[in-house]
KEKOL-534730 format. One record per residue (C-alpha): residue number from 1; residue in three letters; x, y, z. Coordinates in steps of 0.5 Angstrom, whole numbers. Layout:
NODE,NUM,Ala,X,Y,Z
...
END
This chain:
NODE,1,Unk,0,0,0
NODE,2,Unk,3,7,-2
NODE,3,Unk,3,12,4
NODE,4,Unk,4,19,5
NODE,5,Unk,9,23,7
NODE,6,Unk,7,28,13
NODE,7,Unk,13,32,12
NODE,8,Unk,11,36,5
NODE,9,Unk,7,40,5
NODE,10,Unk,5,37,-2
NODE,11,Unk,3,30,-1
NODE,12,Unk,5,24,-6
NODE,13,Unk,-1,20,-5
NODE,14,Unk,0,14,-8
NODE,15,Unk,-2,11,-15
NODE,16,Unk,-7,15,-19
NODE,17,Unk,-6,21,-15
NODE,18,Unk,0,24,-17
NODE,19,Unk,-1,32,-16
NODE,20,Unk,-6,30,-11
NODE,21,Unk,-5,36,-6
NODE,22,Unk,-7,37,1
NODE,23,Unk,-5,42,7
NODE,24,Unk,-4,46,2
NODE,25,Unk,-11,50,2
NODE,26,Unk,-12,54,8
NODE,27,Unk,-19,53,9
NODE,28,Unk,-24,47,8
NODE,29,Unk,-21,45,1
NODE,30,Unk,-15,42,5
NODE,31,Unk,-20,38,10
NODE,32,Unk,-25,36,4
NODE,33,Unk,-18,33,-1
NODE,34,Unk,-16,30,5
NODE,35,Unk,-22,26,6
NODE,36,Unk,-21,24,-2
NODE,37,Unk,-16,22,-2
NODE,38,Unk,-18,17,5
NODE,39,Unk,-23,15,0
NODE,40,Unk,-19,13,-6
NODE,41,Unk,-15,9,-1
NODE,42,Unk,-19,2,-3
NODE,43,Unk,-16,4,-11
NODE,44,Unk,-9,3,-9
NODE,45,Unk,-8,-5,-10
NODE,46,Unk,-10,-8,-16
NODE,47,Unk,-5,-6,-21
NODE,48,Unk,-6,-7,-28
NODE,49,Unk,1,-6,-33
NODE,50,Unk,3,-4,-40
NODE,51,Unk,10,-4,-43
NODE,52,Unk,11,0,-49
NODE,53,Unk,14,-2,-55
NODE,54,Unk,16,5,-60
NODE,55,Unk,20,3,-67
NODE,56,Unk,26,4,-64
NODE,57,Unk,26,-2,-59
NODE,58,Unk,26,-9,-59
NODE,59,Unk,20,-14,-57
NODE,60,Unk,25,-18,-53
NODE,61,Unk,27,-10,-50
NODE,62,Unk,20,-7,-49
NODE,63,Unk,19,-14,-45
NODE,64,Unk,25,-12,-41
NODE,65,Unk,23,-6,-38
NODE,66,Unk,16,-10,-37
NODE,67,Unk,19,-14,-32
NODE,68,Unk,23,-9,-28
NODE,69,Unk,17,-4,-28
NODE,70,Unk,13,-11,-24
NODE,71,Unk,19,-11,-20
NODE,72,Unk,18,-4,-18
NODE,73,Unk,11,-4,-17
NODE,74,Unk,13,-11,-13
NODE,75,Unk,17,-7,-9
NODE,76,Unk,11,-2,-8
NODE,77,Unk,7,-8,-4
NODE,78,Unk,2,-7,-10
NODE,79,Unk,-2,-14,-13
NODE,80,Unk,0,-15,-21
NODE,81,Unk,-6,-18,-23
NODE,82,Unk,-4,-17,-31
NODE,83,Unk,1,-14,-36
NODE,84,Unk,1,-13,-43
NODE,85,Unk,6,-9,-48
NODE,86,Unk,3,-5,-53
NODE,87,Unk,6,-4,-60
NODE,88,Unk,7,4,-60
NODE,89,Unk,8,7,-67
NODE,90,Unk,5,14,-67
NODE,91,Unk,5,17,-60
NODE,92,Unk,-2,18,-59
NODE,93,Unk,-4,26,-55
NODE,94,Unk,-10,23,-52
NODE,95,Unk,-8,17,-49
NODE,96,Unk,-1,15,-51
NODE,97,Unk,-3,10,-54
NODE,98,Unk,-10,8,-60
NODE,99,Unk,-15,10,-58
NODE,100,Unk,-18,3,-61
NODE,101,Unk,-12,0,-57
NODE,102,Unk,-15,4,-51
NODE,103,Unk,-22,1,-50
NODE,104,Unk,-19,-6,-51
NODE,105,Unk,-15,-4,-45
NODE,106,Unk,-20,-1,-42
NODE,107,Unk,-25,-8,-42
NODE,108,Unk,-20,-12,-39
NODE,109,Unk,-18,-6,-34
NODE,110,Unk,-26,-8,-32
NODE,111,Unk,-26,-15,-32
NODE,112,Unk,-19,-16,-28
NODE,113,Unk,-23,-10,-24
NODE,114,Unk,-16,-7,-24
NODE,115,Unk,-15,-1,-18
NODE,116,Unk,-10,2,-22
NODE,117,Unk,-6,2,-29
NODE,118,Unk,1,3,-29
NODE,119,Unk,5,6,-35
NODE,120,Unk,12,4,-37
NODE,121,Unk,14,11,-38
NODE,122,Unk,12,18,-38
NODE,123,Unk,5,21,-39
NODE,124,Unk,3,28,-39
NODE,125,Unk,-3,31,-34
NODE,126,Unk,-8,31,-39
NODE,127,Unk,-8,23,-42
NODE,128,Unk,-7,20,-34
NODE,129,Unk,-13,26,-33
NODE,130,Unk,-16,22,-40
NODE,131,Unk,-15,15,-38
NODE,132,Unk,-18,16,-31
NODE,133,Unk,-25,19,-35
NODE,134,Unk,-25,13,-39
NODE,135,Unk,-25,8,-33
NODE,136,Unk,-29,10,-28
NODE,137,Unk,-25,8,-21
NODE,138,Unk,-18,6,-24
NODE,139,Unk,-13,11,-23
NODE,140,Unk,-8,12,-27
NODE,141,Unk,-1,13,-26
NODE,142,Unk,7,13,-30
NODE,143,Unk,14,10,-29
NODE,144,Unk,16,16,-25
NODE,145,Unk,11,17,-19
NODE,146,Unk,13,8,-18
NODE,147,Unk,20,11,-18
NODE,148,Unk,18,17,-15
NODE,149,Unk,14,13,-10
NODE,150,Unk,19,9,-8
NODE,151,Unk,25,15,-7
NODE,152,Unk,20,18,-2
NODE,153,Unk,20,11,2
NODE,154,Unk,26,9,2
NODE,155,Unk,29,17,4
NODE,156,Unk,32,17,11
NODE,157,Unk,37,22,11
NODE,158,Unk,34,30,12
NODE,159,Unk,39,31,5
NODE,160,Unk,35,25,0
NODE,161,Unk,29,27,3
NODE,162,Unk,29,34,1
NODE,163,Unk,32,31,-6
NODE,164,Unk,26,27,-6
NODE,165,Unk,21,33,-4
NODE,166,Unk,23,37,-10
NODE,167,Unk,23,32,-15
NODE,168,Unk,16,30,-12
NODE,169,Unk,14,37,-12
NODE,170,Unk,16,39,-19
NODE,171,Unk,13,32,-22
NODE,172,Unk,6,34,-18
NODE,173,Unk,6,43,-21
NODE,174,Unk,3,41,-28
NODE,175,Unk,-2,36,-24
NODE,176,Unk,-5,40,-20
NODE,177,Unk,-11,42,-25
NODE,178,Unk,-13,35,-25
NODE,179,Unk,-12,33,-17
NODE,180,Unk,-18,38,-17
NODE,181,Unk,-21,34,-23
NODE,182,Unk,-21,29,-18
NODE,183,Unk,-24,33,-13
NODE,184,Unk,-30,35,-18
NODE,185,Unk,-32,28,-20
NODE,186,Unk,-31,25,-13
NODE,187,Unk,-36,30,-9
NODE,188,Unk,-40,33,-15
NODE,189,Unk,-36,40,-16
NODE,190,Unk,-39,44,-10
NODE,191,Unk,-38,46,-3
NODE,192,Unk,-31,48,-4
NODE,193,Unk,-29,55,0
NODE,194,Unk,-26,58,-6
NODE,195,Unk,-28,53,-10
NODE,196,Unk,-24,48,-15
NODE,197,Unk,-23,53,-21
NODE,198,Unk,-17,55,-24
NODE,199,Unk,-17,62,-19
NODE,200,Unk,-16,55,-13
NODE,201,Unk,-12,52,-18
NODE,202,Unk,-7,59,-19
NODE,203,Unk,-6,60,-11
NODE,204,Unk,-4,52,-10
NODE,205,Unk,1,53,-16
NODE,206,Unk,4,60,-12
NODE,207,Unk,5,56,-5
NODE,208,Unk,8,50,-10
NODE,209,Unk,13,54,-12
NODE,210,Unk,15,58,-6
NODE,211,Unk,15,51,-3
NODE,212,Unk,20,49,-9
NODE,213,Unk,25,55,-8
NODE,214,Unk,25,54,-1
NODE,215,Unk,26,47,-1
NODE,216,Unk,33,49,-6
NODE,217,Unk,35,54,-1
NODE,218,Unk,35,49,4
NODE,219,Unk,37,43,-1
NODE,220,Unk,44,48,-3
NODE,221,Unk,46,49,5
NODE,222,Unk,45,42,6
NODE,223,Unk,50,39,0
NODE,224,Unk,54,46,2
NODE,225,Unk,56,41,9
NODE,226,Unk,56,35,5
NODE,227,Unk,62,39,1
NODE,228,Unk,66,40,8
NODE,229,Unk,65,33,9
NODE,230,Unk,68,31,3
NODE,231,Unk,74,36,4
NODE,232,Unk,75,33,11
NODE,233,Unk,76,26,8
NODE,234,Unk,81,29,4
NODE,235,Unk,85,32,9
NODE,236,Unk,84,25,11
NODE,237,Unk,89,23,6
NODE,238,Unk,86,15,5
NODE,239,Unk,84,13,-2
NODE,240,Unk,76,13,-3
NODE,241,Unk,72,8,-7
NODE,242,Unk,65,9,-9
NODE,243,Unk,61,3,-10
NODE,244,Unk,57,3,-15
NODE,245,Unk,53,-1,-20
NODE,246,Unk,45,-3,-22
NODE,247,Unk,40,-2,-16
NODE,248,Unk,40,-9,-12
NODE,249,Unk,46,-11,-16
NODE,250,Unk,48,-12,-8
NODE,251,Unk,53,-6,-7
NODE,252,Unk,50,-5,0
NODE,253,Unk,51,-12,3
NODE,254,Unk,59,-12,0
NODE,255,Unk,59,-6,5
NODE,256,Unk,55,-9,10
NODE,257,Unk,61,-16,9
NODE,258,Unk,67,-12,8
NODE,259,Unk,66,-6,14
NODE,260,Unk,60,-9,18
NODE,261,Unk,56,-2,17
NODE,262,Unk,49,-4,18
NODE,263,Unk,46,-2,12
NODE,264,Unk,41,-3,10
NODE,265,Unk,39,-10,5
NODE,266,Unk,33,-12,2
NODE,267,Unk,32,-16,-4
NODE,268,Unk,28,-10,-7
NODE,269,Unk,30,-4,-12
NODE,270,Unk,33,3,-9
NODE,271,Unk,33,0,-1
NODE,272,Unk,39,4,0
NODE,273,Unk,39,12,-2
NODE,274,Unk,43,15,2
NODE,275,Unk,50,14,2
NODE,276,Unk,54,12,8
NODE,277,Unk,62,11,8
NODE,278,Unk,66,6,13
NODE,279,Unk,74,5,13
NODE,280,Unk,77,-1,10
NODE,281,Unk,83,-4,12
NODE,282,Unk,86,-7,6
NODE,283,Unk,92,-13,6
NODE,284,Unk,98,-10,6
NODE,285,Unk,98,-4,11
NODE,286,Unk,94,1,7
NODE,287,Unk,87,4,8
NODE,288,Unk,81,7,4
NODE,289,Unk,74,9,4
NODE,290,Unk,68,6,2
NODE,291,Unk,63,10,0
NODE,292,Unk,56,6,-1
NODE,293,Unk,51,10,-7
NODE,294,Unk,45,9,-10
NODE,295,Unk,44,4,-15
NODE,296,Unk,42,6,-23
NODE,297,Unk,36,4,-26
NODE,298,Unk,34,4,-34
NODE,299,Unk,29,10,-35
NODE,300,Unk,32,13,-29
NODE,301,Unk,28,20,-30
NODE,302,Unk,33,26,-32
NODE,303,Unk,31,30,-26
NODE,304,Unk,32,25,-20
NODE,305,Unk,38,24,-23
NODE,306,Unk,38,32,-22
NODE,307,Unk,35,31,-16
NODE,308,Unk,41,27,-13
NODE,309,Unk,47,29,-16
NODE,310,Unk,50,32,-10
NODE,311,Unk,49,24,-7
NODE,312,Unk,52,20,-13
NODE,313,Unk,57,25,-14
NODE,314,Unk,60,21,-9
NODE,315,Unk,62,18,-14
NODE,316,Unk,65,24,-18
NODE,317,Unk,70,25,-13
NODE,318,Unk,72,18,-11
NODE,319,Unk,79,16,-13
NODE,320,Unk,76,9,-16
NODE,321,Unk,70,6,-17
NODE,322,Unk,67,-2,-14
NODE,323,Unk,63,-3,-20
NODE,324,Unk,59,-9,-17
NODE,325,Unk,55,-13,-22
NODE,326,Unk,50,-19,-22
NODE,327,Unk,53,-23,-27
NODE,328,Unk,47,-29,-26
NODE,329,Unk,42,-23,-29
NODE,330,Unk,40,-24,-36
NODE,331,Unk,41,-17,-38
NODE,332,Unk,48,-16,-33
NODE,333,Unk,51,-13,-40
NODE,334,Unk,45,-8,-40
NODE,335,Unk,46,-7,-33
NODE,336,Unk,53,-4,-34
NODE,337,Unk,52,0,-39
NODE,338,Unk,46,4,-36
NODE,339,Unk,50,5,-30
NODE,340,Unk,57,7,-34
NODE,341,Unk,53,12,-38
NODE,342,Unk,49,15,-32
NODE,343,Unk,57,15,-29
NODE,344,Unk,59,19,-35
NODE,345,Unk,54,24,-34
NODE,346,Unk,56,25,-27
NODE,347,Unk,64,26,-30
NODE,348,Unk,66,19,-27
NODE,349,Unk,66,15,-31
NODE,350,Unk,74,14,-33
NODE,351,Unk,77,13,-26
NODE,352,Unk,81,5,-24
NODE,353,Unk,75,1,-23
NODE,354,Unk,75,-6,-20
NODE,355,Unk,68,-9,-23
NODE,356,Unk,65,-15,-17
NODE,357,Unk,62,-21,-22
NODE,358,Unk,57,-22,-16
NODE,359,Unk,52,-27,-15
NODE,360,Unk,58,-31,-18
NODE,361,Unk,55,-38,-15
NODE,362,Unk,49,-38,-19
NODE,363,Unk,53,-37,-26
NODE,364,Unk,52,-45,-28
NODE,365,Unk,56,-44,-35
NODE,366,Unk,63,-42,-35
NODE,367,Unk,63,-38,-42
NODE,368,Unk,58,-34,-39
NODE,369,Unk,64,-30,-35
NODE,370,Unk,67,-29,-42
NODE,371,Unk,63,-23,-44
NODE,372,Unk,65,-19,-38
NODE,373,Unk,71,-19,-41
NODE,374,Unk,75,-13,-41
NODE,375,Unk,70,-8,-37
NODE,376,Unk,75,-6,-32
NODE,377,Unk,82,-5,-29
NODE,378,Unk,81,-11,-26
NODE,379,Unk,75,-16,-24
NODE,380,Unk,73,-22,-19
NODE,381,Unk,68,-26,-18
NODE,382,Unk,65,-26,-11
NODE,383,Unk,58,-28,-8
NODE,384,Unk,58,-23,-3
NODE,385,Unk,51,-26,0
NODE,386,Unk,54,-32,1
NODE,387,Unk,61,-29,4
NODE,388,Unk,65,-32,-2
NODE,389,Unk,70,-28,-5
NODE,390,Unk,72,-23,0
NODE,391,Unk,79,-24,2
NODE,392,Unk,80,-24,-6
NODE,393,Unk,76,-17,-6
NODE,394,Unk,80,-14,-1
NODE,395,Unk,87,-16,-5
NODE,396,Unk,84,-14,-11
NODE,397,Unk,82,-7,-8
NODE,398,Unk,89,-6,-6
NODE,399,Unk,92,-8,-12
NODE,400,Unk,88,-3,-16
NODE,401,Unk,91,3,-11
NODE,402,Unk,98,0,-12
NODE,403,Unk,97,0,-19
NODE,404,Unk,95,8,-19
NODE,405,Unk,100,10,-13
NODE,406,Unk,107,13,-13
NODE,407,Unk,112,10,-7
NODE,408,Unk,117,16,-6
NODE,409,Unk,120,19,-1
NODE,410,Unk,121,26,-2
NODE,411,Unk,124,33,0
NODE,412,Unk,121,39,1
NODE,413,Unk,123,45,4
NODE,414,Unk,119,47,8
NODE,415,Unk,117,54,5
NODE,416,Unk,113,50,-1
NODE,417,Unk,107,49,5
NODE,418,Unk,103,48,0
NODE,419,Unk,106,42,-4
NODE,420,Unk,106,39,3
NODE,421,Unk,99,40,5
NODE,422,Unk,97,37,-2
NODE,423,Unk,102,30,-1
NODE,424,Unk,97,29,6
NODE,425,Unk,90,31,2
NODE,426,Unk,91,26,-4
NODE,427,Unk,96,21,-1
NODE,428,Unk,97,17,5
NODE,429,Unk,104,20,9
NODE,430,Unk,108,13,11
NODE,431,Unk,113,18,14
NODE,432,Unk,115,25,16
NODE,433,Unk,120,28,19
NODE,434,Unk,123,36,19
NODE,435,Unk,130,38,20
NODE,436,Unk,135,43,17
NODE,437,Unk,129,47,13
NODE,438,Unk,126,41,9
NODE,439,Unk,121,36,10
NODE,440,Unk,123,29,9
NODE,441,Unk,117,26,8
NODE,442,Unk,116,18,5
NODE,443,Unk,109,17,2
NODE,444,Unk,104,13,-3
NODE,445,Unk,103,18,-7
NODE,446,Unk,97,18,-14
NODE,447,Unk,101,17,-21
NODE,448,Unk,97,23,-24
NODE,449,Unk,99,29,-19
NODE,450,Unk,107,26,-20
NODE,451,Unk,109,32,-24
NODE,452,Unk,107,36,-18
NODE,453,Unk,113,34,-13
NODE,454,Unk,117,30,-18
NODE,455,Unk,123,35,-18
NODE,456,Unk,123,33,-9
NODE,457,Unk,124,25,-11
NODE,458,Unk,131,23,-6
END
């Protein structure tokens, strides 16, 4: 069952609701929103699926998409009770699809007495507004409030709760007209102080949007103490590797098993927004950071992306990535790339990577790994759930630090502050010393930053 959450001022209330708003209202509007949207509570159960397949895509890739929308809404708590790709050659303004093709989905919206119909992409206000009106008492709902949804759950920290607000707030600002809709149909049109015309509609849109520039605001000073967190880690001179990779691939189970961090890992999609970051201690003597992230998904909405730039830059600013790969997923190549372009667009993508082939125990044919060939500077296979593989992870990850550091021993004078401030920010400092006007210092040191201090190598 898909709930509210109280601390918006907007409320995302669940399939076939999106827009839906209360206590924005500051008379009787509010209080009778409220009772409809208790109303509508019976409507959130049964759900009813439909792929979509364009031009551009495969049969085999619209079913694809299909079966994680099931997953998604699976995670939801919701019954799927149908699904069914439908063939899109021209997108249609009124319902998206034909309006033939509609009235064929609408009998078998009604003989599955179906609560909700959820679309595997992204609908506009007025054909969600034009699908309720064709199917009395089935709510209509798209890809992104699933995700959207699940987002809103799934946040814990003050930082992804804002982010999430913000993204359910400028998702639901178009849809305001037809949670009004909703409300005329629902009560007849009446009884509303103020009344649910566009004078109602346009004070709603103005407290939305104050609501918005002041969830920015907050938003911004928050990411602004991430930024100082992260500058302090660097002063902290320890390597930091962001763990990256499709949602429920197991990324929050390998840090679970390498740090004990108590993360939370569920076998649902998006059980971990919030990053959370532990030390390693690696074979060998040297350390790193291991920063968690949230998992990438296929058709992600760009302003979620947006939304949690500042979480997943966690691994813009990692010194390596762990890309952690379900190699038993059908579509684990699919999987890998939609997360490197999601990388890519972050500006993370070109950093030493070490690629994790979990769930590797469940892989039966060999020449099934072959295809993983090459993804990464390096790669193990690893069944992280089962406790498999962890020692040969932890070489691996040393291995990969190794391949990137410099061993030198240096002598600086002691004027060149700032070089010595740059060897403790992006290296790890073994040994220090300080005599005669030099600094005589032994560290482990990024290749890439050498032309910086290779004038001092003893």
């Amino acid at each position: 069952m898909l709930t509210a959450t109280p601390p918006l001022s907007i409320v995302f209330s669940g399939p076939g609701l999106a827009g839906s708003f209360h206590q924005i209202s500051p008379d009787g509007g509010r209080r009778r929103l409220a009772e409809f949207l208790d109303d509508q509570r019976k409507y959130q159960e049964r759900a009813y699926l439909i792929g979509v397949r364009t031009q551009e895509i495969t049969p085999q890739v619209a079913q694809e998409h299909l079966d994680e929308l099931v997953s998604l809404v699976g995670t939801q708590g919701l019954e799927v009770i149908g699904s069914e790709v439908v063939n899109v050659a021209t997108i249609h303004p009124k319902f998206f699809i034909g309006s033939g093709k509609a009235e064929e989905i609408k009998t078998r919206l009604e003989a599955h007495e179906a609560e909700v119909v959820i679309f595997d992409c992204e609908l506009s206000p007025s054909q969600q507004r034009n699908w309720e009106k064709l199917v009395d008492n089935v709510a209509c709902i798209d890809r992104r409030q699933v995700i959207l949804d699940i987002f809103g759950a799934r946040a814990t920290t003050k930082e992804s709760r804002l982010q999430v607000d913000l993204a359910i707030m400028e998702y639901s600002l178009p849809r305001l007209k037809r949670a009004w809709t909703h409300l005329e149909r629902q009560r007849g049109g009446g009884g509303f102080v103020g009344g649910a015309g566009e004078a109602q509609i346009e004070i709603d849109r103005r407290l939305v949007r104050d609501k918005i520039a002041a969830t920015k605001r907050e938003l911004k000073h928050v990411q602004s103490h991430r930024e100082t967190v992260r500058k302090g880690r660097r002063r902290d001179g320890l390597p930091l590797a962001a763990i990256v990779g499709y949602t429920n691939a197991g990324k929050s189970t390998l840090l679970n098993a390498l740090t004990d961090a108590g993360v939370l890992q569920e076998d649902k999609l998006f059980a971990t927004l919030d990053p959370t970051t532990r030390r390693l201690e690696l074979p060998g003597g040297p350390s790193m950071l291991l920063t968690d992230t949230v998992g990438f998904i296929r058709k992600l909405p760009h302003n979620l992306v947006e939304a949690f730039k500042s979480t997943l830059e966690e691994a813009k600013y990692a010194d390596y990535l762990v890309h952690v790969l379900d190699a038993s997923h059908p579509q684990a190549l699919d999987h890998f790339q939609v997360t490197t372009e999601v990388l890519a667009e972050l500006g993370a993508k070109d950093k030493p990577t070490l690629l994790v082939l979990n769930k590797a125990d469940l892989v039966a044919d060999e020449e099934d790994f072959r295809r993983f060939e090459g993804l990464a500077d390096l790669t193990i296979r690893a069944a992280v759930g089962r406790g498999q593989g962890l020692d040969e992870l932890r070489v691996a990850l040393a291995r990969l630090i190794a391949s990137t550091m410099a061993d030198l021993h240096l002598k600086i004078p002691t004027t060149r502050f700032d070089l010595i401030t740059a060897l403790h920010r992006d290296g790890e400092v073994l040994e220090e010393k300080y005599e005669d006007g030099h600094a005589s210092i032994h560290v482990l040191y990024p290749k890439r930053y050498m032309n910086k201090v290779e004038e001092f190598a003893v």
